[in-house]
PANUFI-547436 format. One record per residue (C-alpha): y, x, z; residue in three letters; residue number from 0. Coordinates in Angstrom, 2 decimals, always signed. Example, Ala and Ser with C-alpha at 12.3 -4.5 7.8 and 13.67 -1.06 7.14 Angstrom:
% PANUFI-547436
<pt <-4.50, +12.30, +7.80>, 'Ala', 0>,
<pt <-1.06, +13.67, +7.14>, 'Ser', 1>,
//
This chain:
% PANUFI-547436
<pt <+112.58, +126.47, +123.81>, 'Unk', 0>,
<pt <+109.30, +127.85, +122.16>, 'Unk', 1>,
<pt <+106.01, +125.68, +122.42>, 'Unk', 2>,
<pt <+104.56, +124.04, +125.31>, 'Unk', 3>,
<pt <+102.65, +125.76, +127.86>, 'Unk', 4>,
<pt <+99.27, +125.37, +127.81>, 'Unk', 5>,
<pt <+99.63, +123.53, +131.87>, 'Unk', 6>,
<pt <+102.17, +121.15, +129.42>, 'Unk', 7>,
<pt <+99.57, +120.82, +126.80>, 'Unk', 8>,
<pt <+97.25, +119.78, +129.42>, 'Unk', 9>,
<pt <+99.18, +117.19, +130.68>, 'Unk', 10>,
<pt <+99.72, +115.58, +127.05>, 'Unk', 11>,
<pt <+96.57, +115.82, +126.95>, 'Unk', 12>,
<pt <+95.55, +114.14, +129.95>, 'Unk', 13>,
<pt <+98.21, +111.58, +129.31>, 'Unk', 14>,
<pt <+96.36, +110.78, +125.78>, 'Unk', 15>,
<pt <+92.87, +110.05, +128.02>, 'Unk', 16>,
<pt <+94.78, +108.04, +130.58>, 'Unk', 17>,
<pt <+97.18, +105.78, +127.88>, 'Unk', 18>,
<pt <+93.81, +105.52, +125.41>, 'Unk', 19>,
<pt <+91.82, +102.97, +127.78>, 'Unk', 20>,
<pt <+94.90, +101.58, +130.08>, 'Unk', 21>,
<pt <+95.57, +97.65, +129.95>, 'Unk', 22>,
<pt <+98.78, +98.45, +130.31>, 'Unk', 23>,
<pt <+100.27, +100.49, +127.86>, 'Unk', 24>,
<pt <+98.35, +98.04, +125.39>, 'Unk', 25>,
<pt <+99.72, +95.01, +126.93>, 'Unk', 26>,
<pt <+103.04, +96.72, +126.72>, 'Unk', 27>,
<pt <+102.79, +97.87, +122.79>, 'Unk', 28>,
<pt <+101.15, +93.99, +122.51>, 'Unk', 29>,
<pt <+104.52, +92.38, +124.36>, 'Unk', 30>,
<pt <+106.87, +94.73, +122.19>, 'Unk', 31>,
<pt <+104.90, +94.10, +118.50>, 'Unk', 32>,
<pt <+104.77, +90.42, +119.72>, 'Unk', 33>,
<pt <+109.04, +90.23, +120.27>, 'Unk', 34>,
<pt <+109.37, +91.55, +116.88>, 'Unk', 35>,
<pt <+106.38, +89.00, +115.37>, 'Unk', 36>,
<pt <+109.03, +86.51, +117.23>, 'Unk', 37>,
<pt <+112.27, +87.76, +115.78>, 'Unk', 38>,
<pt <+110.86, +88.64, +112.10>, 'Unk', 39>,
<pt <+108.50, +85.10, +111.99>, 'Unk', 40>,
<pt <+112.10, +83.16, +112.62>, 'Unk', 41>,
<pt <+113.73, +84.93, +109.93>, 'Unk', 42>,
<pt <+111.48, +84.37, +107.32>, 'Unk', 43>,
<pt <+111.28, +80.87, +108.13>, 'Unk', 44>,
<pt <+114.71, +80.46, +108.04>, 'Unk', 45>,
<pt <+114.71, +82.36, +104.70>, 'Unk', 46>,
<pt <+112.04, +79.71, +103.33>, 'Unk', 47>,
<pt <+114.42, +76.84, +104.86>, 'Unk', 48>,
<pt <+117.39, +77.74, +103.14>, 'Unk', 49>,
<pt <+115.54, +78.68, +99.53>, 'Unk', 50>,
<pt <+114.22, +74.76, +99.77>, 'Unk', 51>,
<pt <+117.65, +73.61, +100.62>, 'Unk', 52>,
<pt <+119.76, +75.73, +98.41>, 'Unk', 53>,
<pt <+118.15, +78.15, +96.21>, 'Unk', 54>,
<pt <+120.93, +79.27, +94.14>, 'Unk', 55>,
<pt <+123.41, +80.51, +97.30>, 'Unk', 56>,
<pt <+120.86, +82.34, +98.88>, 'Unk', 57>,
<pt <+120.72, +85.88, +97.38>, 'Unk', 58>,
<pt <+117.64, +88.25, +96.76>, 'Unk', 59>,
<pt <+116.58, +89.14, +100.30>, 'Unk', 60>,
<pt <+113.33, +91.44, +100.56>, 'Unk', 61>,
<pt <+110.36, +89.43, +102.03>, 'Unk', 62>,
<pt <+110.16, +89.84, +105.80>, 'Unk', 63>,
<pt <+106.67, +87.35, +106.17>, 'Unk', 64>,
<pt <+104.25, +89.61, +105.53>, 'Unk', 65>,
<pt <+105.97, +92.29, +107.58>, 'Unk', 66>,
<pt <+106.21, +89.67, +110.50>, 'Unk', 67>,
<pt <+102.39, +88.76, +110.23>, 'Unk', 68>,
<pt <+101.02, +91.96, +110.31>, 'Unk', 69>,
<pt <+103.39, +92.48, +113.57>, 'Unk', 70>,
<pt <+101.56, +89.06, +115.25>, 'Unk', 71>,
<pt <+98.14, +90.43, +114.05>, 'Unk', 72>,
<pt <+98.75, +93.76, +116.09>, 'Unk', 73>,
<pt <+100.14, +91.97, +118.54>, 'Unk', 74>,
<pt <+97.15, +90.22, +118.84>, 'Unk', 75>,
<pt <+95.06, +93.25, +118.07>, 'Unk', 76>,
<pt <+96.97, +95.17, +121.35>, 'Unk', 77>,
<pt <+96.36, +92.17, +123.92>, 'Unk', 78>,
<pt <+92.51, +91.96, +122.78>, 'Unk', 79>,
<pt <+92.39, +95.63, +123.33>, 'Unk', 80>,
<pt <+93.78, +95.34, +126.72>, 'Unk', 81>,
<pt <+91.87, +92.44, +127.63>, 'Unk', 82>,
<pt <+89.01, +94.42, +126.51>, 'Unk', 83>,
<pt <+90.11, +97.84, +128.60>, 'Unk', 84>,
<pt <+90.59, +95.59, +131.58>, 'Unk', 85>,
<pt <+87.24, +93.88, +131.61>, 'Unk', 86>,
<pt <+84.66, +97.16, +130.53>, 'Unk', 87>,
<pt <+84.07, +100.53, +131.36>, 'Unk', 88>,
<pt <+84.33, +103.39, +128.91>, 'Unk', 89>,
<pt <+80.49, +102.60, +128.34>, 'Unk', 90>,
<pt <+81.10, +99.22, +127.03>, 'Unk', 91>,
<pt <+84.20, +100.04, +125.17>, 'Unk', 92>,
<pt <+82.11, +101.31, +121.93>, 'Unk', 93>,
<pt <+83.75, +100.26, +118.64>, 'Unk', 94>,
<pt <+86.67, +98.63, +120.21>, 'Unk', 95>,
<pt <+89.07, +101.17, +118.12>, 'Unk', 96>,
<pt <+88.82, +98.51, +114.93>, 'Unk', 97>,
<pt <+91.52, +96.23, +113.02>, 'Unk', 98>,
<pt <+88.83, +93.88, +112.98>, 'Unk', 99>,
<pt <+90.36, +91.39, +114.86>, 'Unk', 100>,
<pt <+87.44, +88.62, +115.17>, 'Unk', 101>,
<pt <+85.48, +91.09, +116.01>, 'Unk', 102>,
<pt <+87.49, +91.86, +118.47>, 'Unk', 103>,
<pt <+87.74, +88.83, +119.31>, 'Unk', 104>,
<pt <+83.91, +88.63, +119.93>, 'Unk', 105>,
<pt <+83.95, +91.07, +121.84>, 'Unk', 106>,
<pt <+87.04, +90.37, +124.29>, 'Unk', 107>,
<pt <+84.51, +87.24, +124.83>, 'Unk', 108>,
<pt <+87.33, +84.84, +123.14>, 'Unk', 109>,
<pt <+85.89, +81.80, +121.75>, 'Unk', 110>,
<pt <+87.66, +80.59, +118.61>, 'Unk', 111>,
<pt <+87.49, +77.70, +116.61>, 'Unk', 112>,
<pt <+86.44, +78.01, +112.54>, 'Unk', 113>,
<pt <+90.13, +77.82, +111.57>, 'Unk', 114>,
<pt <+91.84, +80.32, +114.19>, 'Unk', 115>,
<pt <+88.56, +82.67, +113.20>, 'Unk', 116>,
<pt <+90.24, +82.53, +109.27>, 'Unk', 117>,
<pt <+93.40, +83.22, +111.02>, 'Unk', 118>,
<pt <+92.53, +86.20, +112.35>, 'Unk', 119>,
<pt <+90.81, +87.54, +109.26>, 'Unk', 120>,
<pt <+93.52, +86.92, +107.30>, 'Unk', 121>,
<pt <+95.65, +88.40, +109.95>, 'Unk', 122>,
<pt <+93.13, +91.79, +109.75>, 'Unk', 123>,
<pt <+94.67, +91.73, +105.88>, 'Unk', 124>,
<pt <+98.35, +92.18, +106.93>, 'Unk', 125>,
<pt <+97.22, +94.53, +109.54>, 'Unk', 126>,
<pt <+94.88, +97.29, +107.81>, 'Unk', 127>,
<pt <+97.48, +96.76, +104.85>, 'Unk', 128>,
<pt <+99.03, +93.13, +103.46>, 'Unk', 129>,
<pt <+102.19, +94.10, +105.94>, 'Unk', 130>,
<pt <+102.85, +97.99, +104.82>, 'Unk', 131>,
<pt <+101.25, +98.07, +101.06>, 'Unk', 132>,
<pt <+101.22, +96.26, +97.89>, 'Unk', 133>,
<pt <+97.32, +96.94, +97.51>, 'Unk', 134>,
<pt <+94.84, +98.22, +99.77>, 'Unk', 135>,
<pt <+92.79, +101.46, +98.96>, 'Unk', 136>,
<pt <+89.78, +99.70, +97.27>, 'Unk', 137>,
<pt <+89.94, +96.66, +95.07>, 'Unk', 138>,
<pt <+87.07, +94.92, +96.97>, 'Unk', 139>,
<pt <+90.43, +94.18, +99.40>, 'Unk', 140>,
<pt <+92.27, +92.99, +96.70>, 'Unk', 141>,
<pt <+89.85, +90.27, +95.63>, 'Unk', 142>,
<pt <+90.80, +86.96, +96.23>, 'Unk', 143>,
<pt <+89.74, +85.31, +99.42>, 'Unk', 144>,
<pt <+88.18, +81.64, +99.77>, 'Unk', 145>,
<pt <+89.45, +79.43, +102.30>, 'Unk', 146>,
<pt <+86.77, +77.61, +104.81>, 'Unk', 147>,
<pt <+88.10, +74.03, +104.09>, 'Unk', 148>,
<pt <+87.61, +75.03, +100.01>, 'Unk', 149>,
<pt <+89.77, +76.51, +97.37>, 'Unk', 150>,
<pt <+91.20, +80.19, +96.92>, 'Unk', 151>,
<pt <+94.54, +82.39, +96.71>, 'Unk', 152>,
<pt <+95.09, +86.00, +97.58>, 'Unk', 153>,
<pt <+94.17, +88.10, +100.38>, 'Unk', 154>,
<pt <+98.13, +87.90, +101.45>, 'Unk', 155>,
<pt <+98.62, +84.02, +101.05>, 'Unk', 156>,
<pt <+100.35, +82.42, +104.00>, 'Unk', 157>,
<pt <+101.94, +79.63, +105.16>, 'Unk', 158>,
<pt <+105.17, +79.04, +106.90>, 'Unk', 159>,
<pt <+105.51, +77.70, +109.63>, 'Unk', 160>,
<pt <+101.74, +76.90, +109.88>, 'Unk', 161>,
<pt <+100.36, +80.76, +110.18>, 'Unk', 162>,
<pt <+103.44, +81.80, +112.54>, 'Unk', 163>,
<pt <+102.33, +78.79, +114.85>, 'Unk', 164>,
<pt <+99.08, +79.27, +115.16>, 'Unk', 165>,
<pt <+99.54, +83.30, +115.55>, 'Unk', 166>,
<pt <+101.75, +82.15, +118.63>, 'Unk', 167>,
<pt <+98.87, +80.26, +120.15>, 'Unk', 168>,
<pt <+96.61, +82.10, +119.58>, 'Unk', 169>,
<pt <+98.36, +85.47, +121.35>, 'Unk', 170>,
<pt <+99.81, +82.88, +124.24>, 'Unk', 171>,
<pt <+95.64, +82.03, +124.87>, 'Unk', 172>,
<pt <+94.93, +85.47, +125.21>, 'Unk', 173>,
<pt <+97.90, +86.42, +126.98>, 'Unk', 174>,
<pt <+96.85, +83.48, +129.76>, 'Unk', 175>,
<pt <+93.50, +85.17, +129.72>, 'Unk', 176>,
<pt <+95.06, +88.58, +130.20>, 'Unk', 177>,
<pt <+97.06, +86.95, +132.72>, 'Unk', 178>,
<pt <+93.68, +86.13, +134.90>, 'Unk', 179>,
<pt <+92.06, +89.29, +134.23>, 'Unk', 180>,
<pt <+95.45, +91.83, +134.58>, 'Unk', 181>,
<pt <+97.37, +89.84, +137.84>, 'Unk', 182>,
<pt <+99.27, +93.26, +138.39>, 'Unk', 183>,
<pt <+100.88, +93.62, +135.14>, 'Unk', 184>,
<pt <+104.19, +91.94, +135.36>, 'Unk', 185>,
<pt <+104.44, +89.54, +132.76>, 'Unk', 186>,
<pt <+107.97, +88.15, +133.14>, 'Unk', 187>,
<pt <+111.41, +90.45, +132.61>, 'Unk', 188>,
<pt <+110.56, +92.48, +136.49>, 'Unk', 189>,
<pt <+109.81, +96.08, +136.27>, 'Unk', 190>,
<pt <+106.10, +96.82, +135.67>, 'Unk', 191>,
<pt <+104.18, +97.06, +138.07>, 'Unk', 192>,
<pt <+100.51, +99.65, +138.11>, 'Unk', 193>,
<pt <+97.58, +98.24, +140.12>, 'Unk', 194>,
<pt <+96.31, +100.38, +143.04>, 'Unk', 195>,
//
């Protein structure tokens, strides 16, 4: 067994250069984080559903929301990303490796509205670390955020079904950009296929 050769290390390492800027292995980590978004978003919804309905027979479950927001934000994070690698050369592709997701946004050249811009900054939250931790590293984080339409409630506040919703439209939009700008990635259940 032993370690790799250094012609194996080369190709890892060439395969690290290739998979950093290609579409496609972004559009296929956004496809995969968006099926479990999908999956995990329908859980906790039904979880919600059946605490309103019956609270006493459901037991103590742990929380899957959070966990199934901060899949749809890197969901969304992966197709911007792609739609980004797709459109730009490496010159253009400066500060693209962000959570930031309306600034990604911005610069995937996606125009959002007020209310799916507050979307994906409160999506950024489950992503950099609403989804994984119970705080983030600095307090600033932990703050509580103001809402554009008025009032306040933690960083980590969401709604269901409202949030899981709009986090579907708003990856569907950029997967029917993605769609104009990537016509060689197969997008249905076929076999991918590379461009030339």
């Amino acid at each position: 067994m032993g370690s790799p050769t250094e012609d194996e290390m080369h190709f890892f390492d060439g395969m690290w250069e290739r998979n950093r800027s290609d579409p496609v292995v972004w559009i296929a980590s956004s496809e995969s984080l968006f099926r479990s978004f999908d999956i995990l978003s329908a859980c906790a919804s039904q979880e919600v559903a059946h605490l309103r309905n019956d609270p006493p027979a459901v037991p103590r479950q742990p929380q899957v929301g959070k966990v199934a927001l901060m899949c749809g934000g890197l969901a969304i994070e992966m197709a911007l990303k792609a739609l980004i690698f797709a459109r730009e050369s490496g010159a253009e592709r400066a500060g693209v490796f962000t959570h930031d997701l309306p600034r990604l946004a911005g610069k995937a050249q996606c125009e959002l509205n007020e209310q799916e811009t507050d979307l994906l900054s409160r999506l950024t939250v489950f992503t950099t670390w609403g989804g994984r931790y119970p705080t983030p590293k600095d307090i600033e984080d932990f703050r509580p955020y103001t809402f554009p339409n008025g009032g306040w409630g933690p960083p980590t506040i969401y709604a269901i079904p409202t949030d899981f919703e709009a986090t579907k439209v708003i990856y569907g939009r950029i997967k029917t950009i993605l769609q104009t700008v990537a016509p060689w990635w197969a997008w249905s259940d076929a076999p991918i296929e590379r461009r030339s």
